[in-house]
Each structure stands twice: as structure tokens, then as C-alpha cells.
C-alpha positions in Angstrom: -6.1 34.5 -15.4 -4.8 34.3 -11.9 -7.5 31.8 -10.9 -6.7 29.5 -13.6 -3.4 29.4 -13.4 -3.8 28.6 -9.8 -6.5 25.8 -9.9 -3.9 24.5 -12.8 -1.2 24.1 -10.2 -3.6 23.0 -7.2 -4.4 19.8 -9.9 -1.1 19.3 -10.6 0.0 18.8 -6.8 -2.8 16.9 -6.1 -1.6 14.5 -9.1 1.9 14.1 -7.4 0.6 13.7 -4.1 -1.4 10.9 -5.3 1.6 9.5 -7.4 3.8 10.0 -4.3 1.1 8.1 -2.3 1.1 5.3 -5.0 4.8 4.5 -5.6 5.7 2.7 -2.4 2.0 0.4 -2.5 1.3 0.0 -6.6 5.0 0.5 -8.0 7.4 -0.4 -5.8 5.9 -4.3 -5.2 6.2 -4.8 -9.0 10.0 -4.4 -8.5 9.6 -6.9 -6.1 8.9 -9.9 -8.5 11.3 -12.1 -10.7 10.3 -9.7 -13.9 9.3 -11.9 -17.1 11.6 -9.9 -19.3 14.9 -11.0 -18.1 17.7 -11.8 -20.9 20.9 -14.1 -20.4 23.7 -12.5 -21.4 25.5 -12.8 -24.6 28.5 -14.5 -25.1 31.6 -13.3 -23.4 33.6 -10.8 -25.8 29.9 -9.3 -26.8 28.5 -6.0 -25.5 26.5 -7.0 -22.1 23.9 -5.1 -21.5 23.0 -4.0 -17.6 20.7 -5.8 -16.2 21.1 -9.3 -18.2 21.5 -12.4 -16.2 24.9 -13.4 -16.0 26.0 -17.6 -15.6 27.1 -18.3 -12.1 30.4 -20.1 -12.0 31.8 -22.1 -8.9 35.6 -23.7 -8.6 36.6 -26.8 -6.3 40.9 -26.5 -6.6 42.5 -30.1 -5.6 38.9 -32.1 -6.3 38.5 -35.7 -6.2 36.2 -36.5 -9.2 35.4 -39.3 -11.5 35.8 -38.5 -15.5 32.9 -40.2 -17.2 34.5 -40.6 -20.7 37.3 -43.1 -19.6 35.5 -43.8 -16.3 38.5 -43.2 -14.2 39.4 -41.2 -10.5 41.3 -38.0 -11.7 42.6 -34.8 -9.3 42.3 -31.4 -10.1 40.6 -28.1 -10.4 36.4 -28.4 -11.3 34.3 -25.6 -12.7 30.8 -25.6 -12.1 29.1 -23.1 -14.6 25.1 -22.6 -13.9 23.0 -20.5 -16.5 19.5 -19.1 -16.2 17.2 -19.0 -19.4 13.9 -17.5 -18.7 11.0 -18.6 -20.7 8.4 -16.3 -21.1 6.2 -17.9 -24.4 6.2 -21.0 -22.2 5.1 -18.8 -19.4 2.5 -17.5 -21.4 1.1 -20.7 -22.3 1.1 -22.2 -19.5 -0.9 -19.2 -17.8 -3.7 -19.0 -20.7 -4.3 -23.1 -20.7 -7.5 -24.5 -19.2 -6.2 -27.6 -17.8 -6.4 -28.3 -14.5 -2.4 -28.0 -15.1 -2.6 -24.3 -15.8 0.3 -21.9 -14.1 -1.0 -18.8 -12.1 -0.2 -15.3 -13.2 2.4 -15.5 -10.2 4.7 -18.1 -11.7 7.4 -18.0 -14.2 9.0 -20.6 -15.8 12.7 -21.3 -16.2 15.1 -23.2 -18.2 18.2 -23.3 -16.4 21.8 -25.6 -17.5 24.7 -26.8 -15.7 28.1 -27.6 -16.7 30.8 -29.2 -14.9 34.5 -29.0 -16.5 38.0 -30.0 -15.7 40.1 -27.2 -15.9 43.2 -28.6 -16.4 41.8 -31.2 -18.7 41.4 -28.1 -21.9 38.0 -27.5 -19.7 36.6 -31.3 -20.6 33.2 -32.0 -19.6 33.0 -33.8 -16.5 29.1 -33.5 -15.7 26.0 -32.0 -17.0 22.7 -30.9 -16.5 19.1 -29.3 -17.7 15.9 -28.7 -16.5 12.8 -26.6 -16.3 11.0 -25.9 -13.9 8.4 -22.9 -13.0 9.2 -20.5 -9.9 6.9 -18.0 -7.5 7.6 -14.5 -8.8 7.6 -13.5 -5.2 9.4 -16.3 -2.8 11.3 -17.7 -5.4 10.2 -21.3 -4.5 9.2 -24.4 -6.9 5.8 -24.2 -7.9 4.4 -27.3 -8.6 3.8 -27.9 -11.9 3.5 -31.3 -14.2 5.3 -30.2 -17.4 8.9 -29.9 -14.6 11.5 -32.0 -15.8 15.3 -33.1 -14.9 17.7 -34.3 -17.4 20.9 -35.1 -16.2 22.5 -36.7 -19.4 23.1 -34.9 -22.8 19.6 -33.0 -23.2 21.0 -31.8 -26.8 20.9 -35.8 -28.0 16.9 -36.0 -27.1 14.3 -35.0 -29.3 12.1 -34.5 -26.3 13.2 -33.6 -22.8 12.1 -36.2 -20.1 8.6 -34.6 -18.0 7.2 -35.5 -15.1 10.4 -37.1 -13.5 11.2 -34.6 -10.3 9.2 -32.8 -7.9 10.5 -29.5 -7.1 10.3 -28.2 -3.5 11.5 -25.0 -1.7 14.5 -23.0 -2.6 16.1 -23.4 -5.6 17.8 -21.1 -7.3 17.1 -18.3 -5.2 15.2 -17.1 -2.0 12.3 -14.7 -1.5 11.7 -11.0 -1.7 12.4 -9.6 1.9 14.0 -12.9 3.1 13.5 -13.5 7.0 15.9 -14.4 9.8 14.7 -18.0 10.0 15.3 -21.5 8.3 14.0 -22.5 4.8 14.6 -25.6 2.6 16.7 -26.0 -0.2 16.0 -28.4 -2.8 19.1 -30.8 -3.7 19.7 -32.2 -6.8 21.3 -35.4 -5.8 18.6 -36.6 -3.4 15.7 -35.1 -5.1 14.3 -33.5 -2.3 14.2 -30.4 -0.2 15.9 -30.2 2.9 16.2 -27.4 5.8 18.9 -25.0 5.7 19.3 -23.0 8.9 19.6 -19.4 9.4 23.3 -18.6 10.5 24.0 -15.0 10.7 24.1 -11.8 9.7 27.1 -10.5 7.9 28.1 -8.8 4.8 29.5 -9.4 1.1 30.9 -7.2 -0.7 29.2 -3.7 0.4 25.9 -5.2 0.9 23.9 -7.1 4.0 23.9 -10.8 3.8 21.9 -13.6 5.1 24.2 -16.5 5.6 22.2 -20.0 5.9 23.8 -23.5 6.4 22.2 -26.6 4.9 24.1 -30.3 6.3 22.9 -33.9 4.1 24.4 -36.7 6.2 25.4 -39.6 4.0 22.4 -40.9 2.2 21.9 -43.0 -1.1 22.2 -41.0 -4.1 18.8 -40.8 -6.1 20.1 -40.0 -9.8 22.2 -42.6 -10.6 20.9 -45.0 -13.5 20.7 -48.1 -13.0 23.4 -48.7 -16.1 25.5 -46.2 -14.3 25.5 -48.1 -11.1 26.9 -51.3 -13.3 29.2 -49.8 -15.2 30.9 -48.3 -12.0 30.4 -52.0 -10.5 32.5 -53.7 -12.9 34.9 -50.9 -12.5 35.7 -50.4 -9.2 34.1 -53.2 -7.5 33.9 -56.6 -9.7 33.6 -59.0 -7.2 30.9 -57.3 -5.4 26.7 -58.2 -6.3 25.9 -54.4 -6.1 26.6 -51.4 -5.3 25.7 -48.0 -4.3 26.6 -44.2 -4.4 26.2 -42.7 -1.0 26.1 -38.9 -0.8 26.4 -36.0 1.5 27.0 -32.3 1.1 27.0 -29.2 3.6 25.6 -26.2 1.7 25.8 -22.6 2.5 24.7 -19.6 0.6 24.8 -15.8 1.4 21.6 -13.9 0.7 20.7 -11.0 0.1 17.5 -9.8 2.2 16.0 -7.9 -0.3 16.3 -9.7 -2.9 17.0 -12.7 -2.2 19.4 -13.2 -4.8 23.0 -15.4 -3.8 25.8 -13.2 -3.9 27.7 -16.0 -2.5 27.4 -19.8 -2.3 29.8 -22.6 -1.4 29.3 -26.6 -1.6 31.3 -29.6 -0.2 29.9 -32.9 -2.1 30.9 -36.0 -1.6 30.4 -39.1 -3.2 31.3 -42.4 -2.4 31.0 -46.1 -4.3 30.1 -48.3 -1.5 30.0 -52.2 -2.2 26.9 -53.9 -0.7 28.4 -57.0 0.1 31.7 -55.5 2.1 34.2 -57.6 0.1 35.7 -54.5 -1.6 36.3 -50.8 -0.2 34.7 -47.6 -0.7 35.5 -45.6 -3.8 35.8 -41.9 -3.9 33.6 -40.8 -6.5 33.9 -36.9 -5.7 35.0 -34.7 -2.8 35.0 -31.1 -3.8 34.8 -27.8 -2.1 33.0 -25.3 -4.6 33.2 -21.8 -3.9 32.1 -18.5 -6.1 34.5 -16.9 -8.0 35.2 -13.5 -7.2 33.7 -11.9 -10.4 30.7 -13.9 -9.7 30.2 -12.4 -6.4 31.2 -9.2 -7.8 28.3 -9.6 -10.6 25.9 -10.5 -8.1 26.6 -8.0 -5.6 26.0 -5.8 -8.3 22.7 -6.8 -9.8 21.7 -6.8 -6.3 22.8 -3.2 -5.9 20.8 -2.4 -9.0 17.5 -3.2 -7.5 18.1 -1.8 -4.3 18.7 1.5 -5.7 15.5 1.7 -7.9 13.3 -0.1 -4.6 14.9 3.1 -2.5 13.7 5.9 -5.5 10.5 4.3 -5.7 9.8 3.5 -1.8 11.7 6.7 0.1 13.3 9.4 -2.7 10.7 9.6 -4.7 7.5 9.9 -2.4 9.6 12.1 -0.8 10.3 14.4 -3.4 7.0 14.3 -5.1 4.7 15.3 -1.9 6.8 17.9 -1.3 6.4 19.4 -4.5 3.0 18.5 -4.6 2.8 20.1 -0.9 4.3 23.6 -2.4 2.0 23.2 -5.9 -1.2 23.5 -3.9 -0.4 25.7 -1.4 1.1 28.2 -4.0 -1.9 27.5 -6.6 -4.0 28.0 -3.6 -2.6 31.9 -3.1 -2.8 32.7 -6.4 -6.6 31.5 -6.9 -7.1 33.6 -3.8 -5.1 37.0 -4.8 -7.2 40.0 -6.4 -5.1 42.9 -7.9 -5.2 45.6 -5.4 -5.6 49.2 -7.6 -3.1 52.0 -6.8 -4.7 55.2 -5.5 -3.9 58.5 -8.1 -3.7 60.8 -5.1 -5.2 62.6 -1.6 -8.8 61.0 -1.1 -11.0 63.7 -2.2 -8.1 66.0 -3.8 -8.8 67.5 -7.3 -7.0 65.7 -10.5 -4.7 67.8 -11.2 -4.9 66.0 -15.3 -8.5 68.0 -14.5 -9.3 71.4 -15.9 -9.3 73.9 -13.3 -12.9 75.2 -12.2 -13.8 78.6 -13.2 -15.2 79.5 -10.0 -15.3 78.1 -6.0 -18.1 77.0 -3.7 -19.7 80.1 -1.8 -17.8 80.7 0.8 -14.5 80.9 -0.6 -12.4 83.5 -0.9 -11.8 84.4 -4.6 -8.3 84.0 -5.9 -6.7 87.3 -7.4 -8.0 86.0 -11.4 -11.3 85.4 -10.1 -14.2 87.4 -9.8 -17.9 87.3 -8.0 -19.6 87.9 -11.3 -20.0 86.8 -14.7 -16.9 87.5 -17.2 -18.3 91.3 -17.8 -17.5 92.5 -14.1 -14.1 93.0 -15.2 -14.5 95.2 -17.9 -14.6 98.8 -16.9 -17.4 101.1 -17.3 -19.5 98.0 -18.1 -23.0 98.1 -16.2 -23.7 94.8 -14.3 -26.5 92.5 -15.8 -27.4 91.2 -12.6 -29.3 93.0 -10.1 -30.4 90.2 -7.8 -28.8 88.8 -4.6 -25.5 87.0 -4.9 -25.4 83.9 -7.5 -25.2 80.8 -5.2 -23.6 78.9 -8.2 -21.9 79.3 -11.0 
């Protein structure tokens, strides 16, 4: 019984050594992906669960922005509200296709929409934005991919989204697993195209390590404004000019978190300017804005972040940790038991009589007789009887 009890616990420490060996190389890099199963949060007021993806919002107090709907200048406070929608069925598809089009089983694609609002203004809609694109599980860069698309007017009006109209590059949304101390590009919406942002420093939000990385656009000609957009803002602010055009510039930064690579803090400084192309009018300020996260934003991110770092430490130090050792003390202990043989408890002197034993009736020669013991047989102790035994001493009994 001993034996099997102990080559039952030397198999079970082996198991947990190997599982201790495996959680850092097999488990711990699945943690280590943009997961397929992440859910946007319900509305606010709803129970939010842990873990669902939260909308990041962004405010620019005292902005310079034009209002679309009465296509006038206005002052005042903008909120820039960005959600994430992951789709996995599109994921899915796009992984099983055969076209030469087909997503890898690294990718995942998002949906992701963008809302600008005046807050003064009963939270009016200033701006809008949707798109899709698909994203490296691992470095969180665009992936190219044909199906992308960017629609910057009311995507609810459209039967069909527009495809095939951007090309996404580099960061977007977020950087890699295990970012590095070194420059990376960040794609921008405005001029369509990814640009470097440099590696800054080291500091902190919140309670966690950031990344801090700085990305500066010089003025250059906007890429997403229509054609009917550019006319309509001709007529407006510059009538007497042939054309015009919206000049752009922006310095980016975002906080990172190394490991990862989510933002747990971003802030933007657009501008936009209407520049005449003939000189005879001046520039007009289209936007000038100074977004920054609001502080439950960066709370929410810090925490999410927090999240995974915990379960990466259980799965990459604690838990290795704690299962060799057990695993250690299983086979050791399952070893001594396989080994042990019950030891038998002596019942007394080596070569002493049992005393459970009946006594014997009569010594070895040589031995003196005790006083209830006699020589002979039982009849030498009865007086007057004659001996039967008329040989030399018995030399037994």
C-alpha cells in the first residue's frame, strides 16, 4: 500500500513540475495577445463587468473649432469619445477565406468609432468617425488588409461602408506586448499615414511604469477633406479666393505601458488652418485644441493595465514558483514512502523463552533441577514405588 501511495504522489509532482515548467513558455504568451473575446462595455448606468473595454474620452477646454451644421468658428470645451468594438465573426471569416486576401491566425479585426461633441453646446456633434481595420495580436500594429476602410461622415446613413480607401500603418490604437525604449510610428488620421514618434522617457502614471513617446507633424495639407468640403468652406470664409486648402499639424504624445502596451495616457494639440491659395484673404482657424485624458480614463486604463500584469506575474513568477516547489516536496516525499518497509517490533531477549509459552517439563542435561522437578519419569516421586528404569541416565526427556 505504501508503494502505491508513493508512486501516486511521485506522478503527481512530476505533473506540477511539468505544469510549473509550462506556465511561463505555453500559458503565459497567450496572455500576451489582444484576446478575441473582448466585450465593449454596456451603457453607462448598466452593471460593467471587469474586464470589458471601456470608451476612451479626451477634453480640449477653451478650443477653437468649426461647427459643421451652421458652418461657423465657435469657442469652447470639445469631447473626443473613442470606442473599441472587436469583431470576432469577421475575424473568423476572414481567417478561414482562401483568397489571396485571407487574415492570418495572428490578426484580429476591429471596429472602432469616434465622436467629437461640444460640451457646452447640450454635447452637439461636432465631428465623427468609423472604421475597421485588422490589428497584430502581438505588436498591435495595422496589418494590411483589403476589406480596411475609413469613413469619416455619418457611417449610420450608408448602406455599405466605403473599403479599400486607407492604408493602415504602424501604431494605432495601441503599441506592442513588451514595448522597447525606442521610436515607433503612429498612424494619423488626418494625413493618412504613419509617422515616427520618438521615445521620451521613462516615468510613471498612476502606480504603474510608463513609456512616454512624442510624435511632432509640421504643417502639411490635410488629406481627408472632400472636395465639397473644401468649397463649401471656400465660399465661406474665403469668397474671393480660386481655392483653398486645410493645412494641418499636431504634436502627439502618449504614455505607454511596457507590458502591455496599452495608453494609460494620451494628449493631442491639432491644428487646422483654411489657407487661401491665392493670398488675397487670411488664414482661418479651423481648430486649435489641446486634448488631454480625463482622469477616469486614465484611472480605467491604469487599471485594466493592472489587471494583466497581475495574472502575467501568477502565471510567469508565483505560480512556477509555487508549483515546483510542491512538485519538488511530492516526489521527494512519494520517493520515501515507496522506499520504507515496516520494521517488526521484537517480543523479547533474542533467544529468551515466550513466556505466553507453556513451561517445559524438564531442562537440558546439565541443569540443575528446580525444587518441583525430578531426574526421572513422574513415578520417582511416589514413595515406596520401584523405579522402571534401570539404565544409565535419560539424556532427554
Amino acid at each position: 500500500m505504501r508503494r502505491f501511495v508513493g508512486t501516486v504522489l511521485i506522478g503527481l509532482g512530476v505533473l506540477l513540475i511539468v505544469v510549473a515548467v509550462g506556465l511561463p513558455f505555453y500559458v503565459a504568451p497567450a496572455v500576451t495577445k489582444l484576446p478575441y473575446d473582448m466585450k465593449p462595455c454596456p451603457a453607462s448606468g448598466q452593471t460593467q463587468p471587469e474586464g470589458c473595454l471601456k470608451p476612451s474620452v479626451a477634453e480640449a477646454a477653451a478650443a477653437t473649432f468649426l461647427d459643421k451644421n451652421g458652418v461657423v468658428i465657435r469657442q469652447g470645451t470639445l469631447r473626443s469619445t473613442t470606442e473599441v468594438i472587436p469583431q470576432p465573426k469577421t475575424t473568423a471569416d476572414w481567417q478561414r477565406t482562401g483568397s489571396a486576401n485571407r487574415l492570418g491566425g495572428n490578426a484580429i479585426v476591429w471596429d472602432v468609432y469616434g465622436t467629437g461633441q461640444w460640451v457646452e453646446g447640450n454635447l452637439a456633434p461636432i465631428s465623427k468617425y468609423s472604421t475597421e481595420l485588422a490589428l497584430d495580436r502581438v505588436s498591435g500594429a495595422a496589418i494590411a488588409w483589403d476589406a480596411q476602410w475609413l469613413d469619416e461622415e455619418n457611417l449610420s446613413e450608408r448602406a455599405e461602408p466605403p473599403r479599400r480607401n486607407v492604408e493602415y500603418k504602424g501604431q494605432v490604437y495601441k503599441f506592442p506586448f513588451g514595448t522597447e525604449r525606442k521610436d515607433y510610428e503612429i498612424f494619423d488620421r488626418d494625413l493618412r499615414k504613419a509617422l515616427p514618434a520618438q521615445f521620451v522617457e521613462v516615468t510613471t502614471v498612476g502606480d504603474l511604469e510608463a513609456y512616454h513617446f512624442k510624435q511632432v507633424i509640421e504643417a502639411q495639407e490635410a488629406q481627408n477633406v472632400t472636395p465639397a468640403s473644401l468649397a463649401t468652406l471656400r465660399v465661406k470664409f474665403a469668397p474671393t479666393a480660386t481655392g483653398v486648402k486645410v493645412m494641418y499639424s499636431n504634436v502627439r504624445e502618449v504614455w505607454v505601458d511596457p507590458v502591455t502596451g496599452a495608453y494609460l495616457n494620451v494628449r493631442e494639440q491639432p491644428k487646422k488652418e483654411l489657407v487661401p491659395n491665392d493670398g488675397t484673404d487670411g488664414s482661418t482657424t479651423l481648430l486649435n485644441a489641446d486634448f488631454k485624458y480625463t482622469n477616469d480614463t486614465v484611472t480605467n486604463a491604469v487599471k485594466a493595465a493592472q489587471r494583466t500584469h497581475s495574472r502575467l506575474k501568477v502565471l510567469k513568477l508565483y505560480g512556477p514558483i509555487g508549483l515546483g516547489i510542491l512538485g519538488v516536496l511530492f516526489v521527494v516525499g512519494g520517493f520515501l514512502l515507496a522506499m520504507s518497509r515496516g520494521r517488526m517490533e521484537p517480543t523479547g531477549e533474542p533467544g529468551a523463552w515466550d513466556a505466553t509459552l507453556p513451561q517445559p517439563r524438564h531442562r537440558l542435561r546439565g541443569e540443575a533441577a528446580g525444587p518441583d522437578e525430578t531426574s526421572g519419569p513422574l513415578t520417582d516421586t511416589i514413595p515406596g514405588a520401584t523405579p522402571t528404569w534401570s539404565g544409565p541416565p535419560r539424556s532427554g526427556p
